[in-house]
N, C-alpha and C positions, 0 to 999 in steps of 0.2 A: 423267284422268277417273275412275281407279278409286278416287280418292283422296276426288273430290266425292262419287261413286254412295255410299260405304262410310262418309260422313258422313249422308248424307240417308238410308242404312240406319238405322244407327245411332239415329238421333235422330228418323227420322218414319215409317219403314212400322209402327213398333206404334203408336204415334200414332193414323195411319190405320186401323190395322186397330181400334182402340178405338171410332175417329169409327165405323165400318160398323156396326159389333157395336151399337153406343147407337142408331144408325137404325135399323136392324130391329126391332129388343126395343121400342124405343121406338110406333112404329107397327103393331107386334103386339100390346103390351098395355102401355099405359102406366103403369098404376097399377103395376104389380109392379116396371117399371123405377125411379120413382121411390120407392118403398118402398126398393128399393136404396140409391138415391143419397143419399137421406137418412136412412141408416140412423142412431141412435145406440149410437157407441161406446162413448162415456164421459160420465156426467152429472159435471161435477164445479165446481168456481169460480175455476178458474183461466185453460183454455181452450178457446174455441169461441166458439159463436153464442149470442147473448141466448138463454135459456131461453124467456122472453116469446114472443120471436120466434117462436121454434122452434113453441113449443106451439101459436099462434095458426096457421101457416102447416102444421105437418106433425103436428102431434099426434095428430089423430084416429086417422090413418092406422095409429098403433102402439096406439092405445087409451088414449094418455096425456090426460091432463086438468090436472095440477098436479103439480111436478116441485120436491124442495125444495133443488137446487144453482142455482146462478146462469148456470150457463152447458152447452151441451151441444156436444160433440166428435163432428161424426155425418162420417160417411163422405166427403161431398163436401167437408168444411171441414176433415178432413187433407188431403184430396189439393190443395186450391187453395189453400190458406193457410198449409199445412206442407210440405209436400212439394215445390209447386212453386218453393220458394225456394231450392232448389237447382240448378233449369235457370235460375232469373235469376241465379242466382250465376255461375253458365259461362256467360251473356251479358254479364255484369257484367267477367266477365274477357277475353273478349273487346275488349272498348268499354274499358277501363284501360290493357289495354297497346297497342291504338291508339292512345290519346291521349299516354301517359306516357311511352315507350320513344323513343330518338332514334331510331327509324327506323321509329316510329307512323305507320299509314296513315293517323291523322285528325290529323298535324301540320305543320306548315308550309303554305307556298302550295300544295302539291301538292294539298289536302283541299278548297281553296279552294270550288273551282266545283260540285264533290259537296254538300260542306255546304250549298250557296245553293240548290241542286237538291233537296236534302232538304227543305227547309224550305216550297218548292212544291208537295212530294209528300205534305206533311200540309196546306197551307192549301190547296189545291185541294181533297182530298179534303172537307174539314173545307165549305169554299164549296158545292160542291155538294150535299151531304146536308143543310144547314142550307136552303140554299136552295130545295128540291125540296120539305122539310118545309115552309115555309113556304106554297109556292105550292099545296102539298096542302090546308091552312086550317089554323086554330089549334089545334084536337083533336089533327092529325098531329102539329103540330111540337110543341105541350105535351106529348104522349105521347113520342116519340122524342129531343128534344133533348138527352136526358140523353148520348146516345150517340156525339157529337162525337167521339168520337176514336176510334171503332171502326173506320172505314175508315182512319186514320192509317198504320195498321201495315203492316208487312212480313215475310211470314216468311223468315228469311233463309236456309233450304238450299234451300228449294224454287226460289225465287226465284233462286239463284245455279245451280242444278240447270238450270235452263230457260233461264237467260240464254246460259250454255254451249252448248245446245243451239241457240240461236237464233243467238249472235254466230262462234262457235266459241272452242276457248280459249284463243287468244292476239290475240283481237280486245281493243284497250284500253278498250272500253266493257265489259267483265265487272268489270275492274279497280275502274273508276267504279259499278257498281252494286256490288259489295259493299263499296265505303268508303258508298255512300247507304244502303247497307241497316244497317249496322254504325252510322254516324249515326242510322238512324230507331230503332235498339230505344234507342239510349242516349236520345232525345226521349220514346219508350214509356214506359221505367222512370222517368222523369220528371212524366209523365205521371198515371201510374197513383198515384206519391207525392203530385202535389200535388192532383188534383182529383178523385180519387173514394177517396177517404178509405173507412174499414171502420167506423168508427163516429162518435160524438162526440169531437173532437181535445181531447186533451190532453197539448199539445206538451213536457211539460216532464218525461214520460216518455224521449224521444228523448234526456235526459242519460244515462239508463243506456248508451244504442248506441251515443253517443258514448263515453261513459267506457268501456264492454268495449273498442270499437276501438280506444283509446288507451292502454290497459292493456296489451292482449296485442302489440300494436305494440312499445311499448316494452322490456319484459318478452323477448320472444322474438325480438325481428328486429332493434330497434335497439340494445340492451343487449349480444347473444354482437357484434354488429360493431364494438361499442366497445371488449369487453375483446378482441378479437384483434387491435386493429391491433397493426401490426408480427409481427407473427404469420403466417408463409406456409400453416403446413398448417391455419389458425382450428380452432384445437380444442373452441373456447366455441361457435361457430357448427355446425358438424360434430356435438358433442354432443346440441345441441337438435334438431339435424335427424332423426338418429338413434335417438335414446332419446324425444321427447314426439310427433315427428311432428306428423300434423294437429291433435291433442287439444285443444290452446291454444286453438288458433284455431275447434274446434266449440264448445268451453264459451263464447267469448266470443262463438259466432252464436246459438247460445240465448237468451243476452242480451239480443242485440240485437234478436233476432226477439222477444221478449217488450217489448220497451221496445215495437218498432213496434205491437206488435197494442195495448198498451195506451194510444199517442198515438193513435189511432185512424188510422193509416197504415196500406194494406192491408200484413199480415205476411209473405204470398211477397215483399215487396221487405226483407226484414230481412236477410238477409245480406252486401246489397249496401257498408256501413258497412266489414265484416271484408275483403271482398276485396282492399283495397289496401292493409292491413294485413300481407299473407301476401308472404314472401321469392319475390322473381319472379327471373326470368334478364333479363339485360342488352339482349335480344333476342326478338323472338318474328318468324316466318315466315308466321304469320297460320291463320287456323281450318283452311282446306282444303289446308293443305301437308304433304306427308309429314313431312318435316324437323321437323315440330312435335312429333312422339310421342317425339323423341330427346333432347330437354329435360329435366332432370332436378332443374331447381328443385322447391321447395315448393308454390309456385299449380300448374305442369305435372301435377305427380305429384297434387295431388288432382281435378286437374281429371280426367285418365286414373282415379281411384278412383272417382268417380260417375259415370264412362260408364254403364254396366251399367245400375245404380241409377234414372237417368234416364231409361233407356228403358223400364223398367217404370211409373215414374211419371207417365210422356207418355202410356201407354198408358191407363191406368186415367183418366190427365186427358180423354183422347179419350172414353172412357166412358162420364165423368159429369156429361159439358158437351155432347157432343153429340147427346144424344136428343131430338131434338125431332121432332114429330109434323108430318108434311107439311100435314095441314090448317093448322098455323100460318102458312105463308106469307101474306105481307100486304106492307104498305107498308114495312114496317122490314126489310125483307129485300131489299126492290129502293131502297130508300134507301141500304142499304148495299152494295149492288154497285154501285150508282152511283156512290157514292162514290170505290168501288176502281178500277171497270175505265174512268171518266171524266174524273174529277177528281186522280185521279196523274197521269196518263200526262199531259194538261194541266199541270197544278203543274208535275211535271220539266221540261217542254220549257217553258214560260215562262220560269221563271225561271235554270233552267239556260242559257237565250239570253242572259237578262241579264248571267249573271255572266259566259260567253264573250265576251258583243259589247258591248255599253254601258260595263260596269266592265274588261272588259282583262284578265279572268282568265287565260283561253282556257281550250281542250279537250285533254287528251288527243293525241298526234301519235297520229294515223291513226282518228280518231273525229271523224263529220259531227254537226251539230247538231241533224239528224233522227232522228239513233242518241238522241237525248234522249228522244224518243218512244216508241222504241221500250223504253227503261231502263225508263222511266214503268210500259209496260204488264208489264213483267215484274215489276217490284215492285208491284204491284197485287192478288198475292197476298198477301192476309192471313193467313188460317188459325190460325195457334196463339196467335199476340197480339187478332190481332183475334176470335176465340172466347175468350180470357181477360178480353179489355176486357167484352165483352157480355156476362158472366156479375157482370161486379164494376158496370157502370154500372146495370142494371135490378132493379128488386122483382122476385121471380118473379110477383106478385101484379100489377102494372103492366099495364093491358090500353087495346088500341085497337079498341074495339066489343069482338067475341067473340076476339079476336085477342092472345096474351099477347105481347107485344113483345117483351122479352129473347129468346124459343122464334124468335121470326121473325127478330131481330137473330143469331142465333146461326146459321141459316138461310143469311143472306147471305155472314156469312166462312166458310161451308161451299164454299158455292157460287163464290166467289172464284177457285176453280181454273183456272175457265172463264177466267180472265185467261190462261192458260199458252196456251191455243188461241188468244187474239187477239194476242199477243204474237209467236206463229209467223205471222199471218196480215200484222200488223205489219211483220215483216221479210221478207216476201216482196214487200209490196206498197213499200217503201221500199229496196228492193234491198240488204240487207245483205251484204255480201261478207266469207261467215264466212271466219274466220284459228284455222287449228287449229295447234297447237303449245305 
């Protein structure tokens, strides 16, 4: 347990306490908050936000009128575009060596019925929020549709935080939700690449992130294993580990993270190209295992160098995404908790029935097919994906009557939490029979 607590430290109470800090400031005085947020740091033509943009949406605010750089670098567009490319990068490597390592939780039959169970936990979600928008009339769903995949997510410590608490931890449905939860960010980051683009695509940028991946690949992981075979103590391999470190592999994420922003790909997924690039260990024990920090690969060791790093970053992410003014509340806020706390928990247990009973997958030994249900409502927490989704699918300028959408959509994976209490009520009223060990 101390092992989970000291990751969901780590990674979400500044998080949190960033999300609190943006409420308050936010509903005390908003103008000054968002002054903040959109501060600029740098006018320059190489990165940021359309200058256009900027001036039209936030200009006034600074007294700007006409700006003779192309692009402006303000404060919320390091932090969401720069910076968080580094917490997708440590989900990225998460979701790699599940999949890639022979004893990857998302490989073989074992992954089976998780997988099938993922894939209900984003089209339920995805069914009921398009559906609820529709039955609302066409203003709704015209204003909000954009935001289909905001209830999709999962945040995965919290969600594995609460499942433990619910199932106990050595009940086999913890297991099963963090290979669905570790399946849903890698459909996320998927997600996020192909349908909410950062600007006008042009794909032909994505040769540079491919060619840096391909280069530094070679160059530094494939090349010292070639000249050491036959070599016990690999002195070419040892060298580079040694003497260039991570270096290679950040010059070639700048790279790539420039190819993305300029394909018009949102650029927090730019690093995701290098991660499987980087020398791994033969084995990984999975995010919440002690045994994990004693790894001493290339991926391990930088993944342990932006701990620190990314809990500042989460922090300041909480910030500058989560001030939204409570009079926002509206329809895109209970569209998207419906989503979460309705349409998962639905999604799992449907199709996770299917893949146990119809297709012959089966369960888990010692996990009922009600414990789906209960999975459901524990990953129904959104929170850090589904507040990153709502920030990249809406204009800020997007309004439903006096109601700005994004502010209210951002509202609902706030409020998502509230899944952790139905989750505990979940498994009382379906008798879970927690197994601690």
């Amino acid at each position: 347990m101390y092992r989970v607590w000291n990751f969901v430290t780590n990674y979400s109470i500044l998080l949190i306490l960033g999300a609190l800090i943006a409420l308050v400031w936010a509903n005390i005085d908003a103008h000054s908050y968002h002054i903040v947020v959109e501060y600029p740091l740098w006018l320059n033509n190489w990165v940021g936000v359309e200058t256009s943009y900027w001036l039209k949406s936030y200009g006034a605010d600074y007294g700007m009128t006409e700006v003779s750089t192309e692009k402006v670098l303000s404060f919320h567009y390091l932090v969401n575009d720069v910076l968080m490319a580094f917490f997708f990068a440590i989900a990225a490597k998460e979701v790699w060596e599940a999949v890639i390592l022979r004893n990857g939780s998302l490989r073989g039959r074992k992954a089976a019925t998780p997988l099938f169970a993922t894939v209900g936990g984003m089209a339920g979600p995805i069914t009921v929020y398009l559906g609820l928008a529709y039955f609302l009339g066409s203003e709704t769903y015209d204003a909000v549709a954009r935001g289909w995949a905001i209830p999709t997510a999962t945040d995965i410590a919290f969600s594995y935080l609460v499942g433990r608490l619910v199932f106990g931890a050595g009940h086999p449905a913890v297991r099963f939700l963090l290979l669905l939860a570790i399946a849903d960010d890698a459909a996320g980051l998927i997600i996020l690449a192909v349908f909410y683009p950062s600007g006008e695509l042009a794909p032909e940028w994505l040769l540079l992130s491919v060619a840096a991946a391909a280069a530094v690949y070679f160059l530094f992981n494939r090349l010292p294993q070639i000249m050491d075979r036959g070599k016990e103590t690999r002195p070419t391999s040892t060298w580079v580990r040694k003497r260039l470190s991570f270096w290679p592999y950040l010059i070639a994420g700048c790279l790539s993270w420039y190819g993305f922003q300029e394909a018009g790909i949102h650029p927090a997924l730019g690093l995701l190209p290098i991660v499987p690039t980087i020398p791994h260990a033969d084995r990984a024990f999975g995010i919440f295992s002690e045994a994990e920090q004693y790894l001493t690969d290339l991926l391990n060791h930088i993944e342990h160098l932006l701990k620190h790093p990314v809990e500042v970053v989460l922090f300041f992410f909480g910030l500058l995404n989560a001030g939204v003014e409570f009079s926002s509340i509206g329809s895109p806020t209970w569209l998207v908790l419906a989503g979460l706390m309705i349409g998962k928990p639905l999604g799992v247990l449907l199709f996770g029935w299917i893949a146990a009973g119809p297709m012959k997958l089966g369960l888990p030994q010692g996990m009922r097919v009600v414990d789906l249900f209960v999975v459901g409502c524990v990953s129904a927490i959104g929170f850090t994906v589904s507040l990153f989704i709502a920030s990249v699918a809406f204009d800020s300028s997007v309004m439903l009557g006096d109601i700005p959408v994004q502010e209210a959509a951002k509202m609902g994976a706030l409020f998502s939490f509230a899944a952790a209490i139905l989750s505990i009520i979940a498994g009382k009223v379906t008798r879970v029979q927690k197994q601690d060990g």
